[in-house]
Short mmCIF file of the C-alpha atoms (twelve columns), coordinates in Angstrom:
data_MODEL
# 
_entry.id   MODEL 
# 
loop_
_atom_site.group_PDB 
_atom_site.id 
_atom_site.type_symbol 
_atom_site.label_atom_id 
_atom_site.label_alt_id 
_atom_site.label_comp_id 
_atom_site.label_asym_id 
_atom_site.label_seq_id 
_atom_site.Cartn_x 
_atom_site.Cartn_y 
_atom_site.Cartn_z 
_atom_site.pdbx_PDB_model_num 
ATOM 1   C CA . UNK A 1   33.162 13.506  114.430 1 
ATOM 2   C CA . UNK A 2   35.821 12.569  111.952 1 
ATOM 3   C CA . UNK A 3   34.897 12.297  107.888 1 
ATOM 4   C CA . UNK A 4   35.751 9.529   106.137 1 
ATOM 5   C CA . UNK A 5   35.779 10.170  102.645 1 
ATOM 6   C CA . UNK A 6   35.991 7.522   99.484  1 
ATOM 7   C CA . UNK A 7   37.678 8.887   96.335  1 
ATOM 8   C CA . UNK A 8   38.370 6.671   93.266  1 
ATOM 9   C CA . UNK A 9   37.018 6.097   89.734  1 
ATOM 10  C CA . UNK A 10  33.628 5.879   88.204  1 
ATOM 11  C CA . UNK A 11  32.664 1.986   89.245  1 
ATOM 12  C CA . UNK A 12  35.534 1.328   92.142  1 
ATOM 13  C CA . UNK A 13  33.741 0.105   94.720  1 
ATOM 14  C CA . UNK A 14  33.440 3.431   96.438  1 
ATOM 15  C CA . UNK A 15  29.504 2.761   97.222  1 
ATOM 16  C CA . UNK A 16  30.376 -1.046  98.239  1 
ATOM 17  C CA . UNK A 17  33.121 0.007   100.312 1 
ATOM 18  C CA . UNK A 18  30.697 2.833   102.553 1 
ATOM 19  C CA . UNK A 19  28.937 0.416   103.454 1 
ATOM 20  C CA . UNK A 20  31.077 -2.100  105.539 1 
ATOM 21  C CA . UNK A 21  32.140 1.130   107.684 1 
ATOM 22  C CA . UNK A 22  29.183 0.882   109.800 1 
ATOM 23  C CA . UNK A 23  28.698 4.181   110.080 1 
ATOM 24  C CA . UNK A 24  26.463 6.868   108.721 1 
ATOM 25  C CA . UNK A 25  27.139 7.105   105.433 1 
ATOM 26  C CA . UNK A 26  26.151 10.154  102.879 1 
ATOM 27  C CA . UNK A 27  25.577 9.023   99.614  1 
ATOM 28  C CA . UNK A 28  25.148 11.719  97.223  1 
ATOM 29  C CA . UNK A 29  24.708 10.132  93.535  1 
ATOM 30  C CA . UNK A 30  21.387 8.253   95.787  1 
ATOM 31  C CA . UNK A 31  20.685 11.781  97.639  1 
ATOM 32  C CA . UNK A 32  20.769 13.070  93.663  1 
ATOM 33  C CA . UNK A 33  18.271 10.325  92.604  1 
ATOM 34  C CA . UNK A 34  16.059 11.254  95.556  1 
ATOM 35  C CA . UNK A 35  16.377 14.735  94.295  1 
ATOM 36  C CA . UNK A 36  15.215 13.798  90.560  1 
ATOM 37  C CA . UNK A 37  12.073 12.327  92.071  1 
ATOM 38  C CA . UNK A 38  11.256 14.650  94.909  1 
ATOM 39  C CA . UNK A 39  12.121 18.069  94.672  1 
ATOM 40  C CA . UNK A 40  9.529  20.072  92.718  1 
ATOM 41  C CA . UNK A 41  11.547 23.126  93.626  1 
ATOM 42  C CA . UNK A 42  15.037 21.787  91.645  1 
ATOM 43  C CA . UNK A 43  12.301 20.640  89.026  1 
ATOM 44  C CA . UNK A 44  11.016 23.813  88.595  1 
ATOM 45  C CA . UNK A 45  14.688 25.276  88.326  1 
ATOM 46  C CA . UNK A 46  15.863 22.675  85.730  1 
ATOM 47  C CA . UNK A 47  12.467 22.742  83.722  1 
ATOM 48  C CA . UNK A 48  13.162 27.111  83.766  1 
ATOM 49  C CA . UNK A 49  16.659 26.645  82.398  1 
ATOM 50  C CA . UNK A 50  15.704 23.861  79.780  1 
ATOM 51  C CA . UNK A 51  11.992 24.702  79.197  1 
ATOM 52  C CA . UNK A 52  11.493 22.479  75.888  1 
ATOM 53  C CA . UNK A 53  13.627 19.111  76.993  1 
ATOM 54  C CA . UNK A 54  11.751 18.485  80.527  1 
ATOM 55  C CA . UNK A 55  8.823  17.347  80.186  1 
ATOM 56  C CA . UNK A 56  7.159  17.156  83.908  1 
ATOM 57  C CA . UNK A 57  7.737  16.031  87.437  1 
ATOM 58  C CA . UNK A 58  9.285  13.623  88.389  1 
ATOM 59  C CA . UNK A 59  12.612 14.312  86.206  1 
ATOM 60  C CA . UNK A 60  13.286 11.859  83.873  1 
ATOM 61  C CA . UNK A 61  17.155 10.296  83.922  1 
ATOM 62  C CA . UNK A 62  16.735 10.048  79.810  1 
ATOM 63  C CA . UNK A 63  15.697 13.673  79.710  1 
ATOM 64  C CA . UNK A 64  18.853 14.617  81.605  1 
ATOM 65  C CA . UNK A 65  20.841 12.701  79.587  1 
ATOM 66  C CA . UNK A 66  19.443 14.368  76.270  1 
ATOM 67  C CA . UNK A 67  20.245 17.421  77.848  1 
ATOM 68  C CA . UNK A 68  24.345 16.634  78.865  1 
ATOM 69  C CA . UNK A 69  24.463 14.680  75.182  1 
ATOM 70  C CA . UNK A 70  23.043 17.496  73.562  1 
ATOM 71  C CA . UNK A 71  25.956 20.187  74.582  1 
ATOM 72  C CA . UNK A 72  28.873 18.961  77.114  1 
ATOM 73  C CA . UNK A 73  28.537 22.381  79.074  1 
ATOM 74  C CA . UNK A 74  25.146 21.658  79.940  1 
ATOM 75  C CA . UNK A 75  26.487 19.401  82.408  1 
ATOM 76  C CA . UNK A 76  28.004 21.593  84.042  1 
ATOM 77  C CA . UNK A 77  24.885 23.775  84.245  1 
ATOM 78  C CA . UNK A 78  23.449 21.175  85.845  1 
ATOM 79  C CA . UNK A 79  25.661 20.843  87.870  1 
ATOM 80  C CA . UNK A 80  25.241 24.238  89.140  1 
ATOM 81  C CA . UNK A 81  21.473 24.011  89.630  1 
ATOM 82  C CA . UNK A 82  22.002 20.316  91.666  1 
ATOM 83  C CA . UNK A 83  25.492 20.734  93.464  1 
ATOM 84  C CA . UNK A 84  24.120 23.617  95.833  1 
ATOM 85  C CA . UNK A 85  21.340 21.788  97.095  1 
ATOM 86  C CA . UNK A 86  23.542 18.111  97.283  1 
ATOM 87  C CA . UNK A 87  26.130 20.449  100.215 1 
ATOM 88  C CA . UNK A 88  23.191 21.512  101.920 1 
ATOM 89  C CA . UNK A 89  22.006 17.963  102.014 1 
ATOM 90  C CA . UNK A 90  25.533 17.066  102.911 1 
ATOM 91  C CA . UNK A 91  25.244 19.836  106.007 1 
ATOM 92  C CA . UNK A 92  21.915 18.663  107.550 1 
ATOM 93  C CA . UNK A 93  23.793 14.809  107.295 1 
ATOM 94  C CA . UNK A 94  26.738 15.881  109.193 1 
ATOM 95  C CA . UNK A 95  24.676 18.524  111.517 1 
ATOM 96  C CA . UNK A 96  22.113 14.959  112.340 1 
ATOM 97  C CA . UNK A 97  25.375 12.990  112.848 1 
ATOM 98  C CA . UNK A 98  27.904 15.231  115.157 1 
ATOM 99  C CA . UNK A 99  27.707 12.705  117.868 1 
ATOM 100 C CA . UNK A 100 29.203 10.240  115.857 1 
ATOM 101 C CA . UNK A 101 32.555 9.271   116.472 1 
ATOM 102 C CA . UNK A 102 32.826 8.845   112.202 1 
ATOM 103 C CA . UNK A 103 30.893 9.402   109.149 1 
ATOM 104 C CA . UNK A 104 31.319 8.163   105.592 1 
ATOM 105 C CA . UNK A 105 31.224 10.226  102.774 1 
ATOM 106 C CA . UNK A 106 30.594 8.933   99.395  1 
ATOM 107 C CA . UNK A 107 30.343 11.923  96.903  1 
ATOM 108 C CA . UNK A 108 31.958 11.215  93.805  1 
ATOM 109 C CA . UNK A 109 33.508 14.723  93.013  1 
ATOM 110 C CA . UNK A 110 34.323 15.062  96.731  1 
ATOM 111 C CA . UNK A 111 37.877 16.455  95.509  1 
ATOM 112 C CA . UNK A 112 37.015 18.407  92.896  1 
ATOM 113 C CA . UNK A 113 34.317 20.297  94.389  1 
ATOM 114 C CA . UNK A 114 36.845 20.675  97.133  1 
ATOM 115 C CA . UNK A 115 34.117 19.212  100.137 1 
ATOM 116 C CA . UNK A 116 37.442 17.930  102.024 1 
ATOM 117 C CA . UNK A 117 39.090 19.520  105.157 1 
ATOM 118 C CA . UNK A 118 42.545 19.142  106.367 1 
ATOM 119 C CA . UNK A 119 41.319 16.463  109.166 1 
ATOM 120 C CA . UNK A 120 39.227 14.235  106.737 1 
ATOM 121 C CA . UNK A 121 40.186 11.087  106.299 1 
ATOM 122 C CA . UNK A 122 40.535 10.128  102.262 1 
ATOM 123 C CA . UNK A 123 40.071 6.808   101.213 1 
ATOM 124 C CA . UNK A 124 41.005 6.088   97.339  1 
ATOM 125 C CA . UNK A 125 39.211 2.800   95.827  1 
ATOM 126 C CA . UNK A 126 41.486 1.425   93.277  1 
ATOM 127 C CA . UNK A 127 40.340 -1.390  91.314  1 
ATOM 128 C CA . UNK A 128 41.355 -3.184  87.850  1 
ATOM 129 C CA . UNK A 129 39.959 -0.896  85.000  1 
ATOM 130 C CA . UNK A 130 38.434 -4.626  83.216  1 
ATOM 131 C CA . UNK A 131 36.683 -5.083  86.779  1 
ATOM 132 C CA . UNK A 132 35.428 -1.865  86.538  1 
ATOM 133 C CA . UNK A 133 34.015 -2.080  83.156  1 
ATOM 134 C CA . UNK A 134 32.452 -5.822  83.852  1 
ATOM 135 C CA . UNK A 135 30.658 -4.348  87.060  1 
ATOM 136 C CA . UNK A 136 29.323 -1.425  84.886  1 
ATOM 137 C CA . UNK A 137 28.475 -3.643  81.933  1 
ATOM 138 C CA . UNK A 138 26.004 -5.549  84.779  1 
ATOM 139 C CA . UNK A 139 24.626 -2.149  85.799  1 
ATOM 140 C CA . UNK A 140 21.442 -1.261  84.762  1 
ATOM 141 C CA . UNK A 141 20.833 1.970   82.762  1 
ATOM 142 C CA . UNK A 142 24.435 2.514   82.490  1 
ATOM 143 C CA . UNK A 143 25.782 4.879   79.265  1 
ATOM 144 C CA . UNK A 144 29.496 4.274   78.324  1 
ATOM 145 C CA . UNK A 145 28.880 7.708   76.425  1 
ATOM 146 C CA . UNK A 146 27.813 9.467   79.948  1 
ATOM 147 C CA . UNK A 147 30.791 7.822   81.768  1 
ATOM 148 C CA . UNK A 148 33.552 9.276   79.135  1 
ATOM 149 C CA . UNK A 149 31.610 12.777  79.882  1 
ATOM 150 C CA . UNK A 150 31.544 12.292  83.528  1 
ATOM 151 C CA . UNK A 151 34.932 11.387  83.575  1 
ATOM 152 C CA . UNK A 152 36.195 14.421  81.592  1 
ATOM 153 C CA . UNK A 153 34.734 16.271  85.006  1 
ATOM 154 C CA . UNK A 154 36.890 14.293  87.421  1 
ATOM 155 C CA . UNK A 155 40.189 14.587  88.735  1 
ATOM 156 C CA . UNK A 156 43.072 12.268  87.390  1 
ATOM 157 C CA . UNK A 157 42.892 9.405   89.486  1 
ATOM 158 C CA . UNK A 158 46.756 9.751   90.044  1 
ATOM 159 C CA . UNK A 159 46.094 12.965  91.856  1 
ATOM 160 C CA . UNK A 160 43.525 11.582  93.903  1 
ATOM 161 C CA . UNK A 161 45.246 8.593   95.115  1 
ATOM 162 C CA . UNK A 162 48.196 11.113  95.557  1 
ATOM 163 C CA . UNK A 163 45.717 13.444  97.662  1 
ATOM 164 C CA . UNK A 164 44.590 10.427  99.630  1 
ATOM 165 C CA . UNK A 165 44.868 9.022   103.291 1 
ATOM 166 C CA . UNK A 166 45.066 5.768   102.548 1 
ATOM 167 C CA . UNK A 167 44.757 3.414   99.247  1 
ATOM 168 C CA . UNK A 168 42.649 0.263   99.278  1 
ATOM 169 C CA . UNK A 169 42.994 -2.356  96.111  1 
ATOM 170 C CA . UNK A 170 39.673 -3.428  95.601  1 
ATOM 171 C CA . UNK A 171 39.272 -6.705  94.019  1 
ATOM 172 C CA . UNK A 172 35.414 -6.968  94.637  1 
ATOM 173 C CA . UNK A 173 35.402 -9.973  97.016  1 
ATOM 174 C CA . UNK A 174 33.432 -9.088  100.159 1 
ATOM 175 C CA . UNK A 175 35.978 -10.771 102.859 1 
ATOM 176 C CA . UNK A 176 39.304 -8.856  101.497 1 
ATOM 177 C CA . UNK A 177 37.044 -5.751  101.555 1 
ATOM 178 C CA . UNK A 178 35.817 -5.942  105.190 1 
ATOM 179 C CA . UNK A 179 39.546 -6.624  106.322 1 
ATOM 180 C CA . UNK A 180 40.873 -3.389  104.470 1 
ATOM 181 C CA . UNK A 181 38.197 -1.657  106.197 1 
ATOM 182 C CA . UNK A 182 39.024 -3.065  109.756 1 
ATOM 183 C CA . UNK A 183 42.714 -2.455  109.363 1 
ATOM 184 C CA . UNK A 184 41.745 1.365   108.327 1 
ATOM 185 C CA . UNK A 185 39.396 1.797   111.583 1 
ATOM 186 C CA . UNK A 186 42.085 -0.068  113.834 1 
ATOM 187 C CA . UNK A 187 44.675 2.530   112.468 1 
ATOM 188 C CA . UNK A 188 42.952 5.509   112.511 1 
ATOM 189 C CA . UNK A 189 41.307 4.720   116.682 1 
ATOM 190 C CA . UNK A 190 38.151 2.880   116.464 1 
# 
């Protein structure tokens, strides 16, 4: 089984792009969402660390975001509590999927968490920064506030196109996309 991974910024397509690979894909900021809902246990660990800003289970997205707004370092405190239990989500995906020729990784601090091996294949998702911002303007429940934190956690995109297998322009028309993504699987033996 060979990883493919897809680096970029914060609204690049990377989600859009797992999909036409037609392969399992592990999507972490969804496997995070399931986690917010689900996981009394992470609940019970968030609700410990921040007793008086969570309320009850489920978690609430505007709690969490209290919490990061509140003091910058809680994010990564967070981040702490979630990440551990995100790789072991990651290792039951890719323990399920071993058979598989390829599988798609779309974690969005794949590099800076350093999840990538020597053999993975890295995809960076560039796309025009107004793009960006017009496809995250039509997102629901988006925070231009959370984004500029989030972003202060990321690598430079520079190093992660510099870091990457291959770089795709993504111009957010369906057709271009599924051709990048064929001429990536012819090169790398489909």
């Amino acid at each position: 089984m060979r990883r493919i991974a897809l680096v970029g910024d914060i609204g690049s397509g990377k989600t859009f792009y797992s999909k036409l690979f037609k392969y399992p894909v592990f999507n972490a900021d969804l496997v995070v969402s399931n986690l917010y809902q689900k996981d009394k246990f992470l609940f019970r660990k968030i609700k410990k660390k921040f007793p008086n800003k969570v309320s009850n289970f489920p978690l609430k997205k505007e709690e969490l975001l209290k919490i990061i707004f509140q003091k910058h370092k809680n994010l990564k405190v967070l981040s702490k509590i979630i990440h551990p239990i995100v790789r072991k989500k990651m290792k039951n995906f890719l323990k399920k999927n071993k058979k598989k020729k390829f599988v798609v990784l779309d974690i969005p601090l794949y590099l800076e968490n350093r999840l990538n091996t020597k053999k993975d294949i890295i995809i960076f998702i560039e796309a025009d920064k107004k793009k960006i911002k017009h496809k995250l303007n039509k997102r629901k429940n988006i925070n231009p506030k959370l984004i500029n934190i989030l972003k202060r956690n990321q690598l430079p995109l520079k190093l992660k196109k510099k870091r990457s297998t291959y770089n795709v322009k993504n111009n957010f028309v369906r057709i271009a996309a599924k051709k990048n993504v064929k001429l990536i699987m012819k090169e790398i033996g489909k």
